[in-house]
C-alpha positions in Angstrom: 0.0 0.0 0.0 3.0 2.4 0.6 4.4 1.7 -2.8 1.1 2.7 -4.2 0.5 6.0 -2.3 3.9 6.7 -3.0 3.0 6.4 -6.9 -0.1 8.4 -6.1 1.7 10.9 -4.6 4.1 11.0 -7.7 1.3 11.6 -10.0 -0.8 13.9 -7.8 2.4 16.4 -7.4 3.1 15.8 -11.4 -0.5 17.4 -11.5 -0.1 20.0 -9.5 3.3 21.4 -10.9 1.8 21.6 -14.3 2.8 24.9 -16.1 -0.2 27.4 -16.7 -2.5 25.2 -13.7 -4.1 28.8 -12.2 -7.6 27.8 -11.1 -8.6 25.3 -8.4 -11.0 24.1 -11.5 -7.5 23.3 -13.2 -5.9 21.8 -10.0 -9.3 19.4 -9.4 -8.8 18.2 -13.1 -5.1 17.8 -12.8 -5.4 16.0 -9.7 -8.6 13.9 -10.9 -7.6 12.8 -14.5 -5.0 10.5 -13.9 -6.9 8.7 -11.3 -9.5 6.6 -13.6 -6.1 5.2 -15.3 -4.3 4.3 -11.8 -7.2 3.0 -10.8 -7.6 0.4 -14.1 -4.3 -0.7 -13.7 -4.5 -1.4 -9.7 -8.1 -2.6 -9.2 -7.1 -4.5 -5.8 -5.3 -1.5 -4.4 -8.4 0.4 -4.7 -10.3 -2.5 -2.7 -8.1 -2.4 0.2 -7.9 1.0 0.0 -11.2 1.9 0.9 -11.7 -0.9 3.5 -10.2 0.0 6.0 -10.3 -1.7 9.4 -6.5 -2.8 9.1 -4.1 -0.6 11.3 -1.2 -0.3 8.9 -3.2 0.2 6.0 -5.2 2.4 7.5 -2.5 4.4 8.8 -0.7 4.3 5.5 -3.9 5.4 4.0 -4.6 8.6 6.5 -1.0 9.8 6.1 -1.3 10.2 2.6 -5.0 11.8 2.8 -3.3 14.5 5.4 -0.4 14.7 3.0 -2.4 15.6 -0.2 -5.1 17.4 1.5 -2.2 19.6 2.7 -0.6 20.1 -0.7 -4.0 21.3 -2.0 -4.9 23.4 0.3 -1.1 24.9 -0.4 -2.2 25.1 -3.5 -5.7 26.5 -2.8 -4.0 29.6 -0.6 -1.7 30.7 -3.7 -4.8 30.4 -6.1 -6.5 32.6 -4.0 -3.6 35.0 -2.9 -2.6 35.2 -6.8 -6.8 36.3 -7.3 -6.4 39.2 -4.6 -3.5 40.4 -6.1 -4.4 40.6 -9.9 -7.4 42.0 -8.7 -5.6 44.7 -6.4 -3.1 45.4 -9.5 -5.8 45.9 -11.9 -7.9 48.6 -9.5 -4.7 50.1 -8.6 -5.0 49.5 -5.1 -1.4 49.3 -3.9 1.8 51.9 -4.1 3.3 49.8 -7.2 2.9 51.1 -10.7 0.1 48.4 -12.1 1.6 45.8 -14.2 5.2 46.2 -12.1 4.6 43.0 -9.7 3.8 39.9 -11.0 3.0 36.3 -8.8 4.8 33.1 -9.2 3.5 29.7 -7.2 7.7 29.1 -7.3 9.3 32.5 -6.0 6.5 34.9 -4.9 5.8 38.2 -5.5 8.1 39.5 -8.2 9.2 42.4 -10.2 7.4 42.0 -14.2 
């Protein structure tokens, strides 16, 4: 089970790190499409993965939930922090020059 949350985690990140991925609508798809496939090809880890009731597994399981539930809601923040800020730039509303600062997931606020 460890060996396929670890692949999981693999893809999920893949996903997220996609160039151009701006919207939580994208990050939902990105995280979502590959599943259907992973699932196909591992139809038995999808079994014991939902039932639960063994202590390892289960623990292997909730560690990995936490784990990705923390990377999108990483993710979630900066979509919503980059939305303020475009916003803010376009009305003006800070002491830059609008169009000066731009937003990068990687490095932050930055000069354009």
């Amino acid at each position: 089970m460890r060996h396929h949350a670890g692949e999981r985690d693999v893809l999920i990140g893949a996903a997220l790190n996609k160039p151009g991925l701006c919207t939580l609508r994208d990050a939902v798809d990105a995280v979502i499409d590959p599943q259907p496939g992973y699932i196909r090809r591992h139809p038995s880890c999808v079994e014991r993965w939902f039932a639960r009731g063994h202590g390892a597994l289960d623990e292997t399981v909730r560690t990995f939930e936490e784990s990705q539930a923390g990377r999108f809601w990483h993710f979630l923040a900066w979509a919503a922090g980059n939305k303020l800020f475009e916003v803010a730039r376009r009305r003006g509303a800070t002491d830059e020059a609008p169009g000066q600062w731009v937003l990068t997931r990687a490095q932050g606020r930055q000069r354009a």
